[in-house]
Structures are given as C-alpha cells and as structure tokens.
C-alpha positions as CSV (number, residue, x, y, z in Angstrom):
1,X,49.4,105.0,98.2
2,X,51.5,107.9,97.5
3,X,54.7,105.7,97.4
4,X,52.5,103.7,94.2
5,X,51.5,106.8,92.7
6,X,55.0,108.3,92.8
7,X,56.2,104.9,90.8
8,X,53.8,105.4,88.5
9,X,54.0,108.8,87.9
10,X,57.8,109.0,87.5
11,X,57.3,105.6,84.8
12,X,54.9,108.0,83.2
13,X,57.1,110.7,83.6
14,X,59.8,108.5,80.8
15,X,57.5,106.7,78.8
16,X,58.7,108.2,75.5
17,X,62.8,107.7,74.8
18,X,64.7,109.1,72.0
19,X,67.8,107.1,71.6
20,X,69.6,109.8,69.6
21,X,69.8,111.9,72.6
22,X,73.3,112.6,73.7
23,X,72.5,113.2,77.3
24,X,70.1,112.3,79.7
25,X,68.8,116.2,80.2
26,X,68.4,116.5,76.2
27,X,66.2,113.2,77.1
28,X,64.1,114.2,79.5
29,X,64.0,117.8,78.2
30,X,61.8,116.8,75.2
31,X,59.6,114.3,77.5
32,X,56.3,116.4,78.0
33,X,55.8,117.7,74.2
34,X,56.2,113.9,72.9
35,X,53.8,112.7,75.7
36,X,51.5,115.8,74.6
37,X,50.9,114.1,71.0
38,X,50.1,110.7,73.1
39,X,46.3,113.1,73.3
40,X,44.3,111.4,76.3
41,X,46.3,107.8,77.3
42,X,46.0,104.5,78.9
43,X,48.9,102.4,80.5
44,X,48.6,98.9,81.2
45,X,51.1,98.1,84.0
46,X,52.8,94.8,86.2
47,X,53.8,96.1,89.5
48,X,55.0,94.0,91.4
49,X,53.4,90.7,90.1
50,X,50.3,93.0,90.1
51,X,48.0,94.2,87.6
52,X,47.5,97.9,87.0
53,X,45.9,100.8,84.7
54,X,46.4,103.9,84.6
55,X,44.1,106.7,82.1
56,X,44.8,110.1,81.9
57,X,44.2,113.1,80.7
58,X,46.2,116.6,80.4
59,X,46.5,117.1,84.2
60,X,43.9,114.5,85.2
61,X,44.1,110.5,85.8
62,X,42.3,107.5,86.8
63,X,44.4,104.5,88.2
64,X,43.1,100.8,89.2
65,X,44.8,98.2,90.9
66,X,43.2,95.3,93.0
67,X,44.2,97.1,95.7
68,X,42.8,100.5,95.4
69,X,41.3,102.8,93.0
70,X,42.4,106.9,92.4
71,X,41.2,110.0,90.4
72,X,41.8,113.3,90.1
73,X,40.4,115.6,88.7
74,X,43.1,118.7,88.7
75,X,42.0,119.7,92.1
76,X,40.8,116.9,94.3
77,X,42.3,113.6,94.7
78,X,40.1,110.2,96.0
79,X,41.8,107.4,96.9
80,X,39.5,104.6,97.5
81,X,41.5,101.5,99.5
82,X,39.6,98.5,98.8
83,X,40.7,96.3,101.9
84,X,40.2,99.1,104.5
85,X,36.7,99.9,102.9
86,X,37.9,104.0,103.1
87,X,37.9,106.8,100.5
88,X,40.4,109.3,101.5
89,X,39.6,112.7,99.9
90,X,42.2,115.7,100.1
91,X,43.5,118.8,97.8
92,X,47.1,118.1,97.1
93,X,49.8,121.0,97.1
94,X,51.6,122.6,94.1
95,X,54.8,120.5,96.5
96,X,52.3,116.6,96.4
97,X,51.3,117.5,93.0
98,X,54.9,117.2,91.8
99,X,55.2,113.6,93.2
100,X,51.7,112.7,92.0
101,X,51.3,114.8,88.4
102,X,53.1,113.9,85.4
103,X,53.0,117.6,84.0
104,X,54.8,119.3,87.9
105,X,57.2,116.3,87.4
106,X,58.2,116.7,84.0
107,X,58.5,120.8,84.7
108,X,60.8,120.1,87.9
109,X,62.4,117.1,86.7
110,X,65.9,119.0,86.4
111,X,65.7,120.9,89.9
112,X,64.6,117.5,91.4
113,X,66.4,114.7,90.0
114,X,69.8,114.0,88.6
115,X,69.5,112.2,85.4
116,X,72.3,109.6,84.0
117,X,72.4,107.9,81.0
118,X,73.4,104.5,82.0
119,X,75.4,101.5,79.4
120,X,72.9,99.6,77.7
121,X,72.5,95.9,78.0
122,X,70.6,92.8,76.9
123,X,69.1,95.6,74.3
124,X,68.0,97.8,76.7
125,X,69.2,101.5,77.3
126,X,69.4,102.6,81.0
127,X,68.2,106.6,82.5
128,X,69.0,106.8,86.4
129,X,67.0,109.5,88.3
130,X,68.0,110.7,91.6
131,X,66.4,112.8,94.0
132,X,68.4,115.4,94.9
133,X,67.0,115.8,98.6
134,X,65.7,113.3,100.7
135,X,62.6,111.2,99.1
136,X,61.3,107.2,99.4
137,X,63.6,105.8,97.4
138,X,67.3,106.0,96.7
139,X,66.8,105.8,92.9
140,X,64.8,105.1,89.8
141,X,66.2,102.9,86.6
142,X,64.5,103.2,83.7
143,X,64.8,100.6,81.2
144,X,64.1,101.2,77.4
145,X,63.8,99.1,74.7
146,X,64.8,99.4,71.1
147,X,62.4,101.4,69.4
148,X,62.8,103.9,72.3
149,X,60.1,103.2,75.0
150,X,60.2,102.6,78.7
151,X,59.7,98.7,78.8
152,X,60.1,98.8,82.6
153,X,60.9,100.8,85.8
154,X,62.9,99.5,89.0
155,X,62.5,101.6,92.2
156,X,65.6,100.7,94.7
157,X,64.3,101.7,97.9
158,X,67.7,101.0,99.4
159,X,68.6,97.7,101.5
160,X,67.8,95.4,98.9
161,X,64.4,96.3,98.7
162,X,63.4,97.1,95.1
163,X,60.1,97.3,93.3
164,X,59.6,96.6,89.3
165,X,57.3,98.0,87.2
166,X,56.6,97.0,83.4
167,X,54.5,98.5,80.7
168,X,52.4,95.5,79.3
169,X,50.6,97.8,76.7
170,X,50.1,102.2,76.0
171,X,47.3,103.1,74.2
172,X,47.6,106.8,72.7
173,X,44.5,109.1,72.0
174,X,42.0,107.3,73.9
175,X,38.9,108.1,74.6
176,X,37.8,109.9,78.8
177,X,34.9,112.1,79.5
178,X,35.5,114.1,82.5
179,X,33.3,111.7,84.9
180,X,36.0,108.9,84.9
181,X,38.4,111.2,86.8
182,X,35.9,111.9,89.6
183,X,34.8,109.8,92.4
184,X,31.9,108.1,92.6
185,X,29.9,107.6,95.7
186,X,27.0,105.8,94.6
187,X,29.3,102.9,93.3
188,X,30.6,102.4,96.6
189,X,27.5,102.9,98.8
190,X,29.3,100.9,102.1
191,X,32.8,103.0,102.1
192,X,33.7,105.5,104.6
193,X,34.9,108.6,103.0
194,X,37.4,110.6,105.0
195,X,37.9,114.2,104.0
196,X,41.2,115.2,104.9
197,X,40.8,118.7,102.7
C-alpha cells in the first residue's frame, strides 16, 4: 500500500508542467502554487492495467482502486484492503507523510530528489526524479504532453521491473465535504480494523 500511495503521490506531486521552464528545479519549484489554483481535485488513473481515483483536498485525500480503499484526513490514515477483509488504521510521521502527502513532497522535493530534465520524444517532455538516499525505487519518469501536463508516470523499481501510471482524466475545483476523507465503519460492518496508532 505505501509503495501505491508513493506512485501516486509523486504523479500528483508533477501533474502541472510548464514547458518554458529552463530547468527541472524552476519546474518543480512552481508545482505547489499551480496545483493550489486546481481548489479541491480528482484524478482518474491506469496503474498498471488497473483503474484508480484519487480526490483530494488541501492536505487530505481519498483514493479507490479494486484493490483497496484509503483516506486521510490530515492526521489519521485508514487503509482498507479489500482481499484481506482488514482496515489498517495508524498516525503517519512528519518522515511517512512526505512519501504519502503531496504538500511534505512538494516542500522537500529538492532535499529529496534530483530532478533532470530529460530530451523529449514522440511529443512528450521527460522530468527524472531521483531519490537521493535509499527508497523503493531507483527512479521516477515523468512524461508530459504538449499543453504541459503529466500524461503518464513510469516507476523503474530496478531489474526490469517497472510500473506505469497514466492520467485518464483531472477534474479541478471539485466538490468534498470533509466525511469523504474519513473512514467509515458502518460501510464495512464484517472488516477487521487494526489500529496500529
């Protein structure tokens, strides 16, 4: 689960691309006000081969899959796995948050990642992140089209493993109440919640 929500997150992290930027830190530098004027968002996403959407909302998201279902609501994170039947609950660190939170990545993006501007091809623009210390995978590529959004995300995990994430559809200023962000329990009666605060 955290290995899906740090894909996501870092996708997030990019979806707004100037292609006038001269460098990938003038890029990513200007990410979180551009993503501000998105207001409350939703992001329709193929991972995989998989279907998945993600809501959020200033610090808070929502994010289905057929495999599981997640919210947060700024302080407590449910993860509900739909095979296992189990709702994992727990109170992520300022240090998870950065993995998990689009705002702690987009503030830390510079002291954790090295950002390269890569050639463009078949009319996309490339931006390489890479961790600088140890992490899940080797490297993020960003892809982005020509009207300057992310149109997909490949995560190389190293040994030829890779995952691919596109963005099918973003809708900007939609609308959340603050319920959609919080687990629950009554609409999954049967699951075993495990609190791991």
């Amino acid at each position: 689960m955290k290995q899906l929500l740090t894909i996501v997150f870092a996708l997030y992290a990019c979806l707004a691309y100037t292609q006038n930027a001269p460098d990938a830190a003038s890029l990513l530098s200007g990410i979180e006000s551009r993503i501000k004027s998105y207001g409350d968002f939703r992001v329709h996403l193929d991972i995989d081969g998989s279907n998945s959407t993600l809501t959020v909302s200033s610090d808070k998201f929502h994010l289905e899959s057929a495999d599981a279902e997640v919210w947060y609501d700024g302080t407590t994170l449910w993860s509900c796995m739909m095979q296992s039947g189990e709702v994992y609950v727990t109170a992520p660190t300022a240090e998870e948050l950065m993995y998990i939170n689009p705002y702690a990545l987009l503030k830390e993006w510079d002291r954790n990642f090295k950002a390269t501007l890569g050639s463009k091809a078949a009319g996309y623009g490339k931006v390489t992140l890479t961790p600088r210390q140890s992490a899940e995978y080797e490297s993020l590529d960003l892809y982005v089209d020509s009207a300057g959004d992310i149109r997909s995300l490949t995560v190389i995990y190293g040994g030829g493993d890779n995952s691919v994430i596109t963005i099918k559809k973003l809708e900007k200023k939609v609308k959340t109440d603050s319920n959609m962000f919080i687990f629950d329990q009554n609409k999954y009666p049967d699951f075993n919640i495990v609190d791991l605060r």
